[in-house]
DOVODO-321975 format. One record per residue (C-alpha): x, z, y; residue in one letter; residue number from 0. Coordinates in Angstrom, 3 decimals. Example, Ala and Ser with C-alpha at 12.3 -4.5 7.8 and 13.67 -1.06 7.14 Angstrom:
<rs>
@X->12.300&Z->7.800&Y->-4.500&code->a&pos->0
@X->13.670&Z->7.140&Y->-1.060&code->s&pos->1
</rs>
This chain:
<rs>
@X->24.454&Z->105.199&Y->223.555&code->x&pos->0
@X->24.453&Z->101.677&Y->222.834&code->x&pos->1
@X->22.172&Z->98.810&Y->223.386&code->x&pos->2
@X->19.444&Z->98.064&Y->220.739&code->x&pos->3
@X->19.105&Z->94.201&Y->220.109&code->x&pos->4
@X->15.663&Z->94.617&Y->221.518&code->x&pos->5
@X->17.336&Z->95.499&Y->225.219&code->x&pos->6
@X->19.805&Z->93.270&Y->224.581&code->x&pos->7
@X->17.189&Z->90.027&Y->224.175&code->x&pos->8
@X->15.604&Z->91.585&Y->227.271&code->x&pos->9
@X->18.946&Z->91.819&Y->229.547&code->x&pos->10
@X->18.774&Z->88.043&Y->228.276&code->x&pos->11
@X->15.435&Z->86.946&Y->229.125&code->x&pos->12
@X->16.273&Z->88.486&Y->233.106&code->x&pos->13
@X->12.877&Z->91.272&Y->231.735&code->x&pos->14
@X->16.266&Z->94.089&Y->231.997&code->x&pos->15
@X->18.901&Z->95.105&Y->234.901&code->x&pos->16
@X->20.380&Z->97.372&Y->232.394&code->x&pos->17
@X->24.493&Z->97.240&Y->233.584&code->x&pos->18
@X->25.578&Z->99.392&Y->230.389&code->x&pos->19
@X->27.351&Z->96.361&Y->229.190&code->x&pos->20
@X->29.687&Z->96.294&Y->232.130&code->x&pos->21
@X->31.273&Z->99.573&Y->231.245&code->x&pos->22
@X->31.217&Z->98.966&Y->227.147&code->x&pos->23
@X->33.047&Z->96.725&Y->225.766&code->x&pos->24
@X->31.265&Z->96.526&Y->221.997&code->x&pos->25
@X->28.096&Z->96.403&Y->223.907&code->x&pos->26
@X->29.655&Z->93.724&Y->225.923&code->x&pos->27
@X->30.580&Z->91.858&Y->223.263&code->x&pos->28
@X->27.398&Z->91.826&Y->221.185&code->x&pos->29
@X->25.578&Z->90.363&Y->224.319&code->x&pos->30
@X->27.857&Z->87.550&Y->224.798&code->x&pos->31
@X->27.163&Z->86.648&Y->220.689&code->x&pos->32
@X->23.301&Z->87.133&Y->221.493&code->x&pos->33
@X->23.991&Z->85.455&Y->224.840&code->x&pos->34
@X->25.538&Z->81.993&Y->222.930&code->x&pos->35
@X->22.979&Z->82.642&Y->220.543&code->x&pos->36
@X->20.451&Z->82.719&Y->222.882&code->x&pos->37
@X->21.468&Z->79.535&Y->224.413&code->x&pos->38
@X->22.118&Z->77.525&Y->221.773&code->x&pos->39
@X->18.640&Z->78.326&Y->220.525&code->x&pos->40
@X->17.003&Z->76.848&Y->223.992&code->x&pos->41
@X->18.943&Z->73.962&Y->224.414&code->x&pos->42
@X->16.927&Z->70.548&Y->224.271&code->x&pos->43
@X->15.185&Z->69.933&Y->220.831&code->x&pos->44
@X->16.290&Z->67.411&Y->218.076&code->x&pos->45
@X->15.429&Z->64.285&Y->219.086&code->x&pos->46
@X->13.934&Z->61.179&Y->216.667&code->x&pos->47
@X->16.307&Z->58.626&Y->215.174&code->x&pos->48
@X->16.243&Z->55.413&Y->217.458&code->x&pos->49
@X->13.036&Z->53.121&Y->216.190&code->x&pos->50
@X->15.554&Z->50.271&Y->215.423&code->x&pos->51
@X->17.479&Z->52.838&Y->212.869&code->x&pos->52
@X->14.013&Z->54.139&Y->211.522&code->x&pos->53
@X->12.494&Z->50.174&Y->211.232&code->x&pos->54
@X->15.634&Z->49.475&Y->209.257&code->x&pos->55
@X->15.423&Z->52.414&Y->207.266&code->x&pos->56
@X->11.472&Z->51.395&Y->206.863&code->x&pos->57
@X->12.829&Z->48.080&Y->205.580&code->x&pos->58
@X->14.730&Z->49.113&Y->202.675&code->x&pos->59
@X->11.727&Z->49.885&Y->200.887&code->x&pos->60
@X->9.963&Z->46.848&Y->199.962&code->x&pos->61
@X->5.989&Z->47.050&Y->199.404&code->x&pos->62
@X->5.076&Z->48.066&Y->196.043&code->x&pos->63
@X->2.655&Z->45.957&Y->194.256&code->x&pos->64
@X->-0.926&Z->48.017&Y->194.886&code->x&pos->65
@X->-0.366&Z->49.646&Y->197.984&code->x&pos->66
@X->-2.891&Z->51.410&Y->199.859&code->x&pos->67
@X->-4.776&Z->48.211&Y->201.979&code->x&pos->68
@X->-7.202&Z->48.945&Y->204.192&code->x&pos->69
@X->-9.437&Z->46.763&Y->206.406&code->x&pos->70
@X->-9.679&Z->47.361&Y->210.338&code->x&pos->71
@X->-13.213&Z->47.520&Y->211.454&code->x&pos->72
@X->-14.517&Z->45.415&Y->214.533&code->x&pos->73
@X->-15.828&Z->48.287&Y->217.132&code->x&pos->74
@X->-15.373&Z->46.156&Y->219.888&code->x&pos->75
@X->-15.530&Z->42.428&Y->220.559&code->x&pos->76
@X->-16.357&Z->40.982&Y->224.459&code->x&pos->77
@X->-17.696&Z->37.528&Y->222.895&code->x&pos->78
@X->-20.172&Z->39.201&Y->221.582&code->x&pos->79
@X->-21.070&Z->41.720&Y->224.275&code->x&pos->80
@X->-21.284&Z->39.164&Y->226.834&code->x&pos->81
@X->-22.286&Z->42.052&Y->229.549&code->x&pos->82
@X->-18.864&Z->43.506&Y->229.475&code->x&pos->83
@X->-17.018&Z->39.983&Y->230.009&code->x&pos->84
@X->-14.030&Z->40.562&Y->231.932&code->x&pos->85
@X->-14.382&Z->44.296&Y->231.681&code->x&pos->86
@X->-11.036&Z->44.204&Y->229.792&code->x&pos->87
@X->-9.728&Z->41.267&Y->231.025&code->x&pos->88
@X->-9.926&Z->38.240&Y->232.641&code->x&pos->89
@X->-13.437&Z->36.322&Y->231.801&code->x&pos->90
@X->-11.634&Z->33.578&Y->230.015&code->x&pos->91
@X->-9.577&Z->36.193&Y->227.645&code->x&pos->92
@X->-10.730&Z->37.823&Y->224.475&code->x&pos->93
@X->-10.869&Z->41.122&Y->223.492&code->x&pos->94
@X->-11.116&Z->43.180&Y->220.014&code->x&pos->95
@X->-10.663&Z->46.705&Y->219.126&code->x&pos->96
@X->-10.632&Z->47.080&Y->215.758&code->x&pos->97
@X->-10.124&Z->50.409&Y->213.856&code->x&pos->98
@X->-8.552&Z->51.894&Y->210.690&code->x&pos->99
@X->-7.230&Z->55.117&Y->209.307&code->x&pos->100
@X->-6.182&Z->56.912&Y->212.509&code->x&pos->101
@X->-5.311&Z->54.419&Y->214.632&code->x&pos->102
@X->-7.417&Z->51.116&Y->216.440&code->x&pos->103
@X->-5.978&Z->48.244&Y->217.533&code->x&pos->104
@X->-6.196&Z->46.859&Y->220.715&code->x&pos->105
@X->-6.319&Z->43.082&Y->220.851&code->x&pos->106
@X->-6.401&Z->40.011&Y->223.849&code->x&pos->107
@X->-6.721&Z->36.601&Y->222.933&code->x&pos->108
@X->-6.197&Z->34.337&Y->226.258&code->x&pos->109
@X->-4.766&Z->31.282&Y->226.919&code->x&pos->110
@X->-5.779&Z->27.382&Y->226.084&code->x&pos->111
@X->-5.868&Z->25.665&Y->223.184&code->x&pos->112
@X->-2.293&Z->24.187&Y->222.733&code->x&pos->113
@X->-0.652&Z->27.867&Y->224.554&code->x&pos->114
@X->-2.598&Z->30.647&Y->223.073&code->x&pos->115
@X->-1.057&Z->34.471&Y->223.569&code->x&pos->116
@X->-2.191&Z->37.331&Y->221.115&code->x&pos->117
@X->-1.297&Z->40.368&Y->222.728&code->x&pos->118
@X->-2.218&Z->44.052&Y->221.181&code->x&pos->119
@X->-1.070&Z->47.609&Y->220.944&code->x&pos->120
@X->-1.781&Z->50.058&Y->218.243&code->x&pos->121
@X->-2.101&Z->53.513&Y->219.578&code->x&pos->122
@X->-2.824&Z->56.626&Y->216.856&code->x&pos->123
@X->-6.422&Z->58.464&Y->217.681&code->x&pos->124
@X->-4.148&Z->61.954&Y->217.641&code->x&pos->125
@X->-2.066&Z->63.488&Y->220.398&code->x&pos->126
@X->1.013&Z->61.250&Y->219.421&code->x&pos->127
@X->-0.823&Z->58.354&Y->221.189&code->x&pos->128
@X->1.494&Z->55.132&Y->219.671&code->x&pos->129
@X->1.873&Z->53.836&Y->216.388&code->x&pos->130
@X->6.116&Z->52.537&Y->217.225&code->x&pos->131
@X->7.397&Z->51.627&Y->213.660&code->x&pos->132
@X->5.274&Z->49.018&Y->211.925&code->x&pos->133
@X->5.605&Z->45.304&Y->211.229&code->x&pos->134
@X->2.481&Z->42.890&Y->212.738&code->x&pos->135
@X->2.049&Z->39.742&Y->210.819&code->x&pos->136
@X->0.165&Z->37.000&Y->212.448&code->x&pos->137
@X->-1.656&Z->35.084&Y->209.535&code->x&pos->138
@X->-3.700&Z->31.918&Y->209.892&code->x&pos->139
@X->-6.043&Z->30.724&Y->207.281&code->x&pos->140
@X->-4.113&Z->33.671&Y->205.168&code->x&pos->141
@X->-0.807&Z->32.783&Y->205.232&code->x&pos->142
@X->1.674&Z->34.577&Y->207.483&code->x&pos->143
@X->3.001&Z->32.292&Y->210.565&code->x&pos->144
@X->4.380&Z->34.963&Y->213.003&code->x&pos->145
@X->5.991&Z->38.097&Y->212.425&code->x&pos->146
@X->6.369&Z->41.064&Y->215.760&code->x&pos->147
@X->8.041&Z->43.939&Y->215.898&code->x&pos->148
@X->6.667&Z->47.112&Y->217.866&code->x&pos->149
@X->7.771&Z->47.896&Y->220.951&code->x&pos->150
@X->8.054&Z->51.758&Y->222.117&code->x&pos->151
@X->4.263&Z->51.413&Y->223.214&code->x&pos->152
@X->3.324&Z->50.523&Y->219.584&code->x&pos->153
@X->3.212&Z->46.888&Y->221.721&code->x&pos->154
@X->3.236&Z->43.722&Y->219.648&code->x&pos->155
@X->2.688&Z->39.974&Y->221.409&code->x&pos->156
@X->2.441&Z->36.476&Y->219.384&code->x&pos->157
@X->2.844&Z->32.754&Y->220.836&code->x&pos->158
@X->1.309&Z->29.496&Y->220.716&code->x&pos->159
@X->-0.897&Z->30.481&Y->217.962&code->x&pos->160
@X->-2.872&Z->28.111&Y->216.313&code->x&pos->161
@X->-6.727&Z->27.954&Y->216.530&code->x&pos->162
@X->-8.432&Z->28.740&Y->213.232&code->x&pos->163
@X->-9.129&Z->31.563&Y->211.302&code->x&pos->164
@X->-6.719&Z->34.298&Y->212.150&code->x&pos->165
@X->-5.948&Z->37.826&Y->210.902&code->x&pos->166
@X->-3.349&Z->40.691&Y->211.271&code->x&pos->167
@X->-1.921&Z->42.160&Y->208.666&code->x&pos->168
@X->-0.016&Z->45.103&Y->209.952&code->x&pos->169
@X->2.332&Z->47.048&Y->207.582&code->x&pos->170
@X->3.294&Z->50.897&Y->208.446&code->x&pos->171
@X->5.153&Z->53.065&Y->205.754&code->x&pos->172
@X->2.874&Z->54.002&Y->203.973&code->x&pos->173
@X->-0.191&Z->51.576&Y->204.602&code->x&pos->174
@X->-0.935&Z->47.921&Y->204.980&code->x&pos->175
@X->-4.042&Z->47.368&Y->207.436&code->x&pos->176
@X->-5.561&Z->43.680&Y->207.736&code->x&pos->177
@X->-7.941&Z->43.200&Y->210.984&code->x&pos->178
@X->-9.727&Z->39.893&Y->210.848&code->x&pos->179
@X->-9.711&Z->38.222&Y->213.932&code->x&pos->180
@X->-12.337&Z->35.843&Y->213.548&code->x&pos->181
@X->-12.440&Z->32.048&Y->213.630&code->x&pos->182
@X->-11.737&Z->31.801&Y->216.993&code->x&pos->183
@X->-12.985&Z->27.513&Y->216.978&code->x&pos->184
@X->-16.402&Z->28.573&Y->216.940&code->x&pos->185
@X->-15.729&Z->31.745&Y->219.490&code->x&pos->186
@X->-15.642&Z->30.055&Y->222.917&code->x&pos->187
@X->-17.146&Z->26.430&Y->223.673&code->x&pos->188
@X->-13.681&Z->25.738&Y->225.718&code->x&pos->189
@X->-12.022&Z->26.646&Y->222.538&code->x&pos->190
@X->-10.213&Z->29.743&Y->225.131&code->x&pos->191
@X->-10.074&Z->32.879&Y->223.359&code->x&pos->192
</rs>
């Protein structure tokens, strides 16, 4: 008698010692086909396209005109919870949280003046954790001056910004999120934020 698939999938799955197969050779040959099978079924999963080919593919598709726009709420803000200063930072460093859709944004504002970083991350309020392919404009009294790609993290990091009244606008496939940042002249009486 020979083997069923069922017995076969077990002498696969080491659940069966059954040595049948040794003296048959159809039976022998149908487990080395289940056996390939078997293995090319449980080798490593497909794997994502590299971000850079997905932001490029993201890129060929220019906003439409009426997009979906959201605006990021302010959950968080340690200027104005001045009991949690340096909680989430250093004391002379700002820091937002601002959410929309599924994700929130994780902002620090630090530095003087004339050398001002804007560092953030966007991470997704779901088990994927980071938001990787996205755009992050850095706009200043509306009008875009910086422009940041993600990094793997769903990190994004501008320079010497300006102080004034500042924004994000941050542009995902299907969404475009603005998070005001404030007007960060009248946040901090060193003009530090």
């Amino acid at each position: 008698m020979h083997l069923s698939l069922e017995a076969i999938i077990d002498l696969l799955d080491g659940r069966s010692d059954e040595t049948h197969a040794d003296q048959c050779p159809e039976c022998r040959g149908r487990v080395e086909e289940w056996r390939m099978l078997h293995s090319r079924l449980h080798t490593s999963h497909l794997t994502d396209a590299p971000i850079a080919v997905l932001r490029a593919a993201y890129g060929i598709v220019a906003p439409r005109p009426g997009a979906v726009q959201v605006l990021a709420s302010l959950i968080f803000d340690s200027f104005s919870q001045p009991a949690f200063a340096g909680a989430r930072g250093t004391e002379d460093s700002r820091q937002l949280v601002l959410r929309a859709a599924e994700f929130d944004v994780h902002v620090r504002i630090s530095g003087k003046p004339d050398n001002r970083q804007i560092t953030g991350q966007i991470m997704a309020r779901t088990e994927n954790g980071f938001i990787d392919v996205a755009r992050v404009h850095l706009l200043h009294n509306g009008e875009p001056i910086q422009t940041s790609e993600l990094g793997p993290l769903g990190e994004f990091e501008f320079q010497n910004t300006p102080v004034g009244l500042l924004s994000l606008q941050i542009d995902l496939p299907n969404l475009t999120v603005i998070a005001a940042l404030g007007n960060e002249k009248s946040s901090n009486k060193d003009g530090v934020s």
